[in-house]
N, C-alpha and C positions, 0 to 999 in steps of 0.2 A: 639555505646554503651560506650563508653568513652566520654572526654571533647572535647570542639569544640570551635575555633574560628576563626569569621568570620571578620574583618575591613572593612567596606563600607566608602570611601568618595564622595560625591555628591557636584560638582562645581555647583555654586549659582548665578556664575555672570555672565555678557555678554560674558568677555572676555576668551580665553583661556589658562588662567593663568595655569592651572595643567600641562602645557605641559612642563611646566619651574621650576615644582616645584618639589626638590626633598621629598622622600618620607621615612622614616624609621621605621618601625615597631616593638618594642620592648616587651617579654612577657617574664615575669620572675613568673615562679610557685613556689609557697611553698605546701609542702605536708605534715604535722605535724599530725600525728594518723591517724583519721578519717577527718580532718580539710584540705582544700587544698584554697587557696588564690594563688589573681593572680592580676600580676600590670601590664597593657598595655598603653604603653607610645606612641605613634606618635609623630613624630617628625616632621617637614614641612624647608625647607631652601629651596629661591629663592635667586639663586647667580645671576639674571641678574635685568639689568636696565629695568625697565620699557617702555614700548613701546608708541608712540608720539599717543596718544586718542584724538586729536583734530579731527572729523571730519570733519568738515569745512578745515581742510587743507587736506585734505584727509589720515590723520593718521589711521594707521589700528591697531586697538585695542586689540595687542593678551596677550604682559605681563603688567597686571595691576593688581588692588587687587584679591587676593583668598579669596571669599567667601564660608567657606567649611564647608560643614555638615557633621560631624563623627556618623556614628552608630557601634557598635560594638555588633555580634550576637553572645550567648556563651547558653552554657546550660539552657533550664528552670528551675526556679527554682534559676536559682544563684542570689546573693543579692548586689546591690552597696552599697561600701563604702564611697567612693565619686570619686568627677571628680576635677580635680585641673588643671587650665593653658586653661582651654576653656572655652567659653560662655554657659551658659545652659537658651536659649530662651525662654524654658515654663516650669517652672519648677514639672510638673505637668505630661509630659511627657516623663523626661529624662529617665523613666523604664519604656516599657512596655514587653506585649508577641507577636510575632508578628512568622506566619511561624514558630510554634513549638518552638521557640528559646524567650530565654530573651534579650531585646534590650537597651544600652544605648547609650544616642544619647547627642551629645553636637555640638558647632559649632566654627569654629574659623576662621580668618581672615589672612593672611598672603600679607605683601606689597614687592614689588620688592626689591630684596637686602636686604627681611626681614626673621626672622626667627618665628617657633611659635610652641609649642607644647600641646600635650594634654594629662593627665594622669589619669587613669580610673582602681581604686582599687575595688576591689568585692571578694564575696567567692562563690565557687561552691557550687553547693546541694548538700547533703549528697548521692544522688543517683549514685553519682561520683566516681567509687570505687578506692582509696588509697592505696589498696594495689599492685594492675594491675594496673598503672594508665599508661593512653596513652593520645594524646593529637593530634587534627586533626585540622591546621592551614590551613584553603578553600583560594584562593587567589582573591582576585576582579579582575573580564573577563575584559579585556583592559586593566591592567595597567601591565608595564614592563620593568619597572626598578626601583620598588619599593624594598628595603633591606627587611632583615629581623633578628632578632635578637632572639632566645630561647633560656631559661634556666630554670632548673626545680631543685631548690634546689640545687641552685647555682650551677650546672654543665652547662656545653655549648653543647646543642641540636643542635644548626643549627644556623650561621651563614653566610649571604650572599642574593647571589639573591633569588628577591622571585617570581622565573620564575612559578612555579605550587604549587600547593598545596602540603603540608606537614605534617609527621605523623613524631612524636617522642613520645618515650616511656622510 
């Protein structure tokens, strides 16, 4: 009955670069009347070398580019503002509804020893009450050692791992 946010990322390529890449998840809410806006940043840094993809020399291809697809599941009804710092591949479907939930979806790439983030501003629906407002951060099943970062009109919610799912109010 309150706001909700969901990060999905979806590795795109052969190799298995997300093993290597770290992960930060940043959410800062504003709450202004009846108005609530929210800016969710990802962050992405691979600190290691790249792994030897020759297969003809029998190189085993695990850190190489990240091709990563961001969706971000949050209230129906909530409206982007925009995406900044990632690719948006069809521009046509970076909003839809999907599973009850509004979806933005972008894509980004990250190379070994490289860095890359994605920023993704919107406002909730009015359905969203402001005066209670509470805030349910679901965590994506397999990943585990993703951060996490919350603030809600500029106080500090939650910082740290983001071992399970999270409710701040």
């Amino acid at each position: 009955d309150g706001d909700y946010l969901h990060v999905n990322n979806a590795n795109f390529a052969g190799a298995k670069s997300d093993l290597y890449v770290q992960k930060t998840i940043t959410s800062k809410t504003t709450v202004s009347g009846s108005n609530i806006q929210r800016e969710v940043v990802v962050d992405f840094k691979n600190p290691h070398a790249g792994s030897d993809c020759n297969l003809e020399r029998a190189g085993l291809c695990l850190n190489a580019k990240l091709r990563n697809l961001i969706r971000i599941y949050v209230p129906q009804g909530s409206k982007l503002v925009s995406i900044k710092g990632a690719i948006i591949k069809d521009p046509e479907h970076k909003q839809y509804d999907e599973l009850g939930k509004t979806v933005f979806e972008a894509y980004t790439e990250v190379l070994p020893l490289g860095k890359a983030h994605a920023t993704f501003s919107y406002t909730l629906p009015s359905s969203i009450s402001a005066t209670n407002y509470k805030l349910l951060v679901q965590k994506q099943p397999g990943e585990e050692t993703e951060k996490l970062n919350i603030t809600v009109n500029g106080a500090e919610k939650y910082t740290g791992l983001f071992d399970k799912d999270k409710q701040v109010q």
